[in-house]
C-alpha positions in Angstrom: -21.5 4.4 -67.8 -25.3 4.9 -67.4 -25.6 1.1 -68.4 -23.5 0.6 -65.3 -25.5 2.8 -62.9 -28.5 1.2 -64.1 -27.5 -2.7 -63.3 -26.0 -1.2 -60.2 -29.6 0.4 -59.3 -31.3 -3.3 -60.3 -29.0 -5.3 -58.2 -30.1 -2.9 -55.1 -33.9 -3.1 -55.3 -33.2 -7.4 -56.2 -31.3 -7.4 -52.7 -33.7 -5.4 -50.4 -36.7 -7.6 -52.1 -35.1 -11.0 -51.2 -34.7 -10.1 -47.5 -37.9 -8.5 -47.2 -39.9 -11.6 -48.6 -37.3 -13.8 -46.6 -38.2 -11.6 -43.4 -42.0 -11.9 -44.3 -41.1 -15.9 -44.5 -39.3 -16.0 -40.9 -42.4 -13.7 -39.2 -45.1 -16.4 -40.5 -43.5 -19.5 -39.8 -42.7 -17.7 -35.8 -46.0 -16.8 -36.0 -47.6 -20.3 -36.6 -44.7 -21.7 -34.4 -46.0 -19.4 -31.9 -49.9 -20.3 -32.4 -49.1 -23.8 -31.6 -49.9 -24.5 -27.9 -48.1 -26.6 -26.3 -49.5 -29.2 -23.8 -48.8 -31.6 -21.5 -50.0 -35.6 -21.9 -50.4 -38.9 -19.5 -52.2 -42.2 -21.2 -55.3 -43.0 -19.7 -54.7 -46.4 -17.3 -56.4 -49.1 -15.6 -56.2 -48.0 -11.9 -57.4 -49.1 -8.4 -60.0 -46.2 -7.0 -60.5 -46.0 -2.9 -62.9 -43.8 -1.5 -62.5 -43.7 2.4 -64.3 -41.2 5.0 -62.4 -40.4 8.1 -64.4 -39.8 11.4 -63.7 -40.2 14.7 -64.8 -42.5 17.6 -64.0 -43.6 21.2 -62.5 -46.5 22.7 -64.2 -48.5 25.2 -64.5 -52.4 26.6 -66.6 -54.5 24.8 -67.9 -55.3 28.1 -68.7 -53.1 31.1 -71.5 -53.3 33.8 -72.3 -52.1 37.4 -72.6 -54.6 40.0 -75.1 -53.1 42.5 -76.3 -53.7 45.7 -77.9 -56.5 46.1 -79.6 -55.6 49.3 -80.6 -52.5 51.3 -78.0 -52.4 54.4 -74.4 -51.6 55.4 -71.4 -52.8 53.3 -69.7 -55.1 55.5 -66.7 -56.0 53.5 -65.7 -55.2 49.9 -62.2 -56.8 49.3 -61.5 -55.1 45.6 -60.1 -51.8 44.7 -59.7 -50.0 41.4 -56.8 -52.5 38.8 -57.9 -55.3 40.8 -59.2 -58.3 38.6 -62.5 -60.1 39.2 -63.5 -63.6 38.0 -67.4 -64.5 37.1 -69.2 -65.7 40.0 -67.0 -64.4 43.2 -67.9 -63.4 45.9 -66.5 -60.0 46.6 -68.1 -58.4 49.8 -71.0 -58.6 51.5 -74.4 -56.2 52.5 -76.0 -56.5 55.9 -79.5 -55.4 55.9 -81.0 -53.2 59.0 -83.4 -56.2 59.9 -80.9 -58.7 59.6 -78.2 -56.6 61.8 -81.3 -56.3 64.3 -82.3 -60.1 64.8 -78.7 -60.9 65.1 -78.0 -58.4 67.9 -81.1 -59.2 69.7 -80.3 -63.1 69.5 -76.9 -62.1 71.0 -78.1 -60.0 73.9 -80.5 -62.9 74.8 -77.8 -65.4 74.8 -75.3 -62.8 76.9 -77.8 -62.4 79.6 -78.7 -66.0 79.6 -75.1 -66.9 80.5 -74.5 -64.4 82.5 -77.5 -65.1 84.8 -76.5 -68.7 85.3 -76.2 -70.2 88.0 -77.1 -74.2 88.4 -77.9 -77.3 85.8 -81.0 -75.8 85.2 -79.4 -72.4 84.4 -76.7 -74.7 82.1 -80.0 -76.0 79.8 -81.3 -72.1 79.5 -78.0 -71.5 78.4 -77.1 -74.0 75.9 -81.3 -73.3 73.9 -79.7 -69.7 74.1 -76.7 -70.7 72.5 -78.5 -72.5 69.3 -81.2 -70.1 69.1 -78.0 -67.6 68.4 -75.9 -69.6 65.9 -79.7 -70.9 64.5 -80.1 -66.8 64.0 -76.6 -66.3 62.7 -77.3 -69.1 60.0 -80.6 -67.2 58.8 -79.9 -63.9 58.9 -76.2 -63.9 56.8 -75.4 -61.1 55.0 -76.4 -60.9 51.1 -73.1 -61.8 48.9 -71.8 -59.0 46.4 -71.6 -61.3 43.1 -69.7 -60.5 40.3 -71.4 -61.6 36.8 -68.5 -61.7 34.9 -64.8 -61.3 34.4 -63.1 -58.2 34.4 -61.4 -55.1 36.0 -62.5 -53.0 38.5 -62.6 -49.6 37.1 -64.8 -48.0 39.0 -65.2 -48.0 43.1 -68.1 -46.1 44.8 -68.5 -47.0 48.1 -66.1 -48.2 50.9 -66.8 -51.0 54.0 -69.0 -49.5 56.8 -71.4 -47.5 53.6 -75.2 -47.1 53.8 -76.4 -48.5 50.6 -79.6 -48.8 49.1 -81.1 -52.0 46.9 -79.7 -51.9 43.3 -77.2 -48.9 44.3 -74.3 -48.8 41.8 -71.1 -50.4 44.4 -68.6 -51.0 41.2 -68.1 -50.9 37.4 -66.2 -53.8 35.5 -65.1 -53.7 32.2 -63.1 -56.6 29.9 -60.5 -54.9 28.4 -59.4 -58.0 26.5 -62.0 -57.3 24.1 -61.5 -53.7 23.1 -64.0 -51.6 20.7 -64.3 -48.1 19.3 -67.9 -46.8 19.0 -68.5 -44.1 16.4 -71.4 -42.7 13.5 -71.7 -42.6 10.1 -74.4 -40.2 7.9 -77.1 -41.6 7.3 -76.5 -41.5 3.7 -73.6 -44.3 4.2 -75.7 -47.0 6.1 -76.0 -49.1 2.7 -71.9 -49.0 2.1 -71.5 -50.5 5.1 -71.4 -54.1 6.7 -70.1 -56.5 9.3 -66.7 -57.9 9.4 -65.6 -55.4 6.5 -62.3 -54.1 7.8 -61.5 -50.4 9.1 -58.2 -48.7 9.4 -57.9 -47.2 12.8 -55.1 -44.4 14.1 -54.8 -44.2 17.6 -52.6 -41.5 18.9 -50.8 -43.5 21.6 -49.9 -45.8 18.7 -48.1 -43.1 17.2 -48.4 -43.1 12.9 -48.8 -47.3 13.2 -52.6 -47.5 12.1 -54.2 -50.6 13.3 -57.2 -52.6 11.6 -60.3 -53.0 13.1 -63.6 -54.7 11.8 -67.2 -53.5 12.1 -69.0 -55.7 14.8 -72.4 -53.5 15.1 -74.0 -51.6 12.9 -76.7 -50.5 14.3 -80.3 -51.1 13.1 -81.7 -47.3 14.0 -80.4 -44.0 12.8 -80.5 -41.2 15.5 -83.1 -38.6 14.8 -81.2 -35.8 16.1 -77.6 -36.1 14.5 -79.1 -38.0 11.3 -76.4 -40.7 12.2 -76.1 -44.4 12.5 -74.0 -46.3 15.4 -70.9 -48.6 14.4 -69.2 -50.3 16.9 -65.9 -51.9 15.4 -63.8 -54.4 16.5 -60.0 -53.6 18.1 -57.2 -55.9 18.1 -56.1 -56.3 21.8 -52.5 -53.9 23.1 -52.1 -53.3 25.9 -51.7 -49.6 25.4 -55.2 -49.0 24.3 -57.0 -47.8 27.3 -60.6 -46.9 27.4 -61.5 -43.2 27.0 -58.8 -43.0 24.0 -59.9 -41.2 20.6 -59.4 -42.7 17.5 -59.8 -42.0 13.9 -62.0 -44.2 11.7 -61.3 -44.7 7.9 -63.8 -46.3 6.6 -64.3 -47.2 2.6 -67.4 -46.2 1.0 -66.5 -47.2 -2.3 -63.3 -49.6 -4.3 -62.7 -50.8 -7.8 -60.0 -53.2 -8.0 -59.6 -51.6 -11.9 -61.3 -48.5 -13.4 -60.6 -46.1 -16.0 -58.7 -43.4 -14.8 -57.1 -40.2 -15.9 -55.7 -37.5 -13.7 -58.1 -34.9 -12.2 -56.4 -32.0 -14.4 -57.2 -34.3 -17.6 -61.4 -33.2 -17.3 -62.6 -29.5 -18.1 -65.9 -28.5 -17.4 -68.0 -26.6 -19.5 -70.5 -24.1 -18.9 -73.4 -26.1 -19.3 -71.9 -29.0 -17.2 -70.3 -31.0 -19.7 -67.5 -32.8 -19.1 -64.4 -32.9 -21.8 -61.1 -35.0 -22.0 -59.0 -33.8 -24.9 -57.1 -37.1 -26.3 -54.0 -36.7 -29.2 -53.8 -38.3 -32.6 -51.0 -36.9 -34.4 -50.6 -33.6 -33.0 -54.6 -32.8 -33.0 -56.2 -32.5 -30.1 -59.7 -33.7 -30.0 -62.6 -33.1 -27.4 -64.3 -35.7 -26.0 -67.6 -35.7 -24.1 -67.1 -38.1 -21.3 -69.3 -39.2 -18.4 -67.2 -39.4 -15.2 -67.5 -42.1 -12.3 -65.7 -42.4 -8.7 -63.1 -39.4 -8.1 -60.7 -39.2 -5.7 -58.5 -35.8 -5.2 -55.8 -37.0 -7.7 -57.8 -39.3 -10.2 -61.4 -39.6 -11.8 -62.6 -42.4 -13.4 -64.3 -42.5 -16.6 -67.1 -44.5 -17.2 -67.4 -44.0 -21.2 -65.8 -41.4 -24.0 -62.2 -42.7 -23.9 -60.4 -46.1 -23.9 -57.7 -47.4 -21.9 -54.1 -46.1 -23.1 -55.4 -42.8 -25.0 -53.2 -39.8 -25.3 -55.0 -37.2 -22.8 -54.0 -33.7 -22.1 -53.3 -33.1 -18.6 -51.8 -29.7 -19.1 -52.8 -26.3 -21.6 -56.1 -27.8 -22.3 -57.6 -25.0 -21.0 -58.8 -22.8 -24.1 -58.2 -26.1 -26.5 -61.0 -26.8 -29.2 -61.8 -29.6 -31.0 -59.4 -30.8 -33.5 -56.4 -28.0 -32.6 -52.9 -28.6 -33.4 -50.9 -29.3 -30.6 -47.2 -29.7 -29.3 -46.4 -32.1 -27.1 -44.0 -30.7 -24.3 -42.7 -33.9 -22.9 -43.0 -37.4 -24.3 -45.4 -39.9 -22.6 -44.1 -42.6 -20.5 -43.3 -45.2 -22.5 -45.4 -48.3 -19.9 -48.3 -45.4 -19.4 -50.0 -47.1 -22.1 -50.1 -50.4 -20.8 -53.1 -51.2 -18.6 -52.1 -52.2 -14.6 -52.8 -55.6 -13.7 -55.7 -56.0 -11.1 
């Protein structure tokens, strides 16, 4: 009987120290399973990187000019108005000047007296000198033409027939809107990027989200001392809903590789000191690696050395990661994330 008690007693304390060491067991392998971070990967790829600025400019003609008085007088006709089209070299109304409109009325009032006075053959002669010294006075004193110098639209009328006008007084403005432009400024800093004929994408409100494409026709060869900017004047195909006055937004690109080195912006972490590190993944380690970065746009950044094309990189819980840590991988890679984009 005590011999039974006694294996009884053994077989108890053999049970409760099987499941404690097989508890102890499960709690370390939960623990290292727990002490595993997991993390989040892409594969570094040959990408296209496009660095645009967006600014914003003013549509105007090409062309536009004030044709002014060409004379000090009275307008005597002016046969345009505002929409009206004008061709290079017509004549569009006329000035009178005061000393013209005075030699003219005084050869006039000779030659009315003269004829009324008449009264015989001799009276007939005085009459008919009277006569050509009035046309001979009309044919020197005609009124000075209003010329246009070149073709265009009137957009712009400031006087009417029968106005006092002064020599060089602004009468009308012009403008070409075939040839269409929108003027805007860069910084200064971006003078160097830039250069004539490289195209622009242009959105123009009244075009709705359809963005047109422009080229730079004028850079210009000063920057402005006060806004630390430099002039560009670029190039707008012609549509006929583009009126002058209309804003527009510029994008311009300051900088494009065809094929750089590229990993998400979340791949890089930044250390206290300003280093830059991309952890890459060999066989569930993570390893740092001090990179030095290149163009970055808000979704990419390309790297200029550290890592190759196609490496594992952590996008995701590389936050507190150290060199050489044991990872798990969350979700599998894309299987053509390795391969390099054509350019």
């Amino acid at each position: 009987m005590k011999y039974k008690i006694a294996i009884i007693v053994l077989t108890f304390f053999l049970l409760i120290g099987c499941t404690e060491k097989s508890q102890t067991n499960t709690a370390t392998t939960g623990a290292k399973a727990m002490s595993t971070p997991s993390v989040k990967v892409t594969a570094a790829q040959l990408k296209p990187i496009i660095i645009s600025i967006k600014i914003g400019g003013t549509v105007e003609p090409k062309m536009q000019t004030w044709i002014n008085a060409p004379a000090e007088g009275t307008i005597q006709s002016l046969n345009v108005s505002e929409g009206n089209s004008v061709r290079a070299g017509s004549v569009i109304g006329y000035v009178v000047s005061a000393d013209q409109q005075n030699m003219l009325a005084l050869a006039k009032s000779e030659y009315e007296r003269t004829l009324q006075a008449a009264s015989g053959d001799e009276s007939q002669e005085s009459v008919i000198q009277a006569a050509k010294r009035y046309k001979m006075a009309k044919d020197l004193y005609k009124p000075f033409p209003i010329v246009s110098p070149a073709n265009g639209i009137v957009m712009i009328k400031e006087v009417e027939i029968g106005a006092n006008v002064n020599i060089r007084q602004p009468l009308l403005m012009i403008a070409d809107l075939q040839q269409m432009i929108v003027r805007t400024a860069v910084p200064e800093q971006y003078t160097k990027v830039f250069k004539n004929g490289q195209r622009v994408k242009l959105l123009i409100p009244v075009m709705g989200d359809k963005a047109l494409h422009g080229t730079i026709s004028m850079i210009n060869p000063a920057v402005d001392i006060k806004s630390r900017t430099c002039g560009l004047e670029i190039s707008v195909p012609h549509n006929n809903l583009i009126k002058p006055g209309m804003t527009a937004v510029c994008e311009l690109v300051i900088a494009n590789k065809s094929s750089a080195l590229s990993v998400p912006q979340d791949a890089v972490v930044v250390k206290p000191n300003g280093d830059k590190i991309v952890f890459t993944v060999r066989d569930s380690t993570a390893y740092a690696n001090l990179i030095v970065t290149g163009l970055e746009t808000n979704n990419i950044i390309e790297i200029l050395s550290g890592i190759k094309v196609g490496d594992i990189v952590v996008i995701s819980g590389n936050e507190n990661l150290k060199d050489k840590t044991k990872v798990k991988i969350s979700a599998p890679v894309d299987a053509n994330a390795n391969k390099p984009k054509s350019e």
